[in-house]
N, C-alpha and C positions, 0 to 999 in steps of 0.2 A: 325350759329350765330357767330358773332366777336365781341370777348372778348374785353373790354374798362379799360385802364390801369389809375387812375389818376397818376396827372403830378407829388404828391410826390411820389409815388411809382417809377417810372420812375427814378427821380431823384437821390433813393436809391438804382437802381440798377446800373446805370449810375458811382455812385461814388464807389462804389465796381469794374465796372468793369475798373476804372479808377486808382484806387488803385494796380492793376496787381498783387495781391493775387492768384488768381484764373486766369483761361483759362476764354475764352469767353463762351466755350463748359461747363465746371463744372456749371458757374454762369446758363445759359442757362436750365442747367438739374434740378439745382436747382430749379430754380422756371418754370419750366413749359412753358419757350417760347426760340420759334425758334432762334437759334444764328446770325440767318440774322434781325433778328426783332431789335437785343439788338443792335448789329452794325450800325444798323440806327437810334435807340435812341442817342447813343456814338455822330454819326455825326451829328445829330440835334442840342444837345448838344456844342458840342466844336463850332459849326459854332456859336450860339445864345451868346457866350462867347464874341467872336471877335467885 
């Protein structure tokens, strides 16, 4: 079964990971999803900006 993130959620990992605080890999371990997942939230992201 695949896990369904809402778009706040997202958007609060998104700016943590955009903050460079952390690794992609820490934020990733932290909550539970794949660091290729988050990376593609990030690019979703910054494109929906432009």
């Amino acid at each position: 079964m695949r896990k369904s993130y809402s778009g706040e959620f997202k958007a609060k990992v998104v700016l943590e990971i955009l903050k460079e605080e952390k690794t992609i890999s820490q934020i990733a371990s932290e909550y539970g999803i794949h660091p290729n997942q988050l990376l593609k939230w990030k690019k979703e992201a910054i494109r929906s900006l432009a």
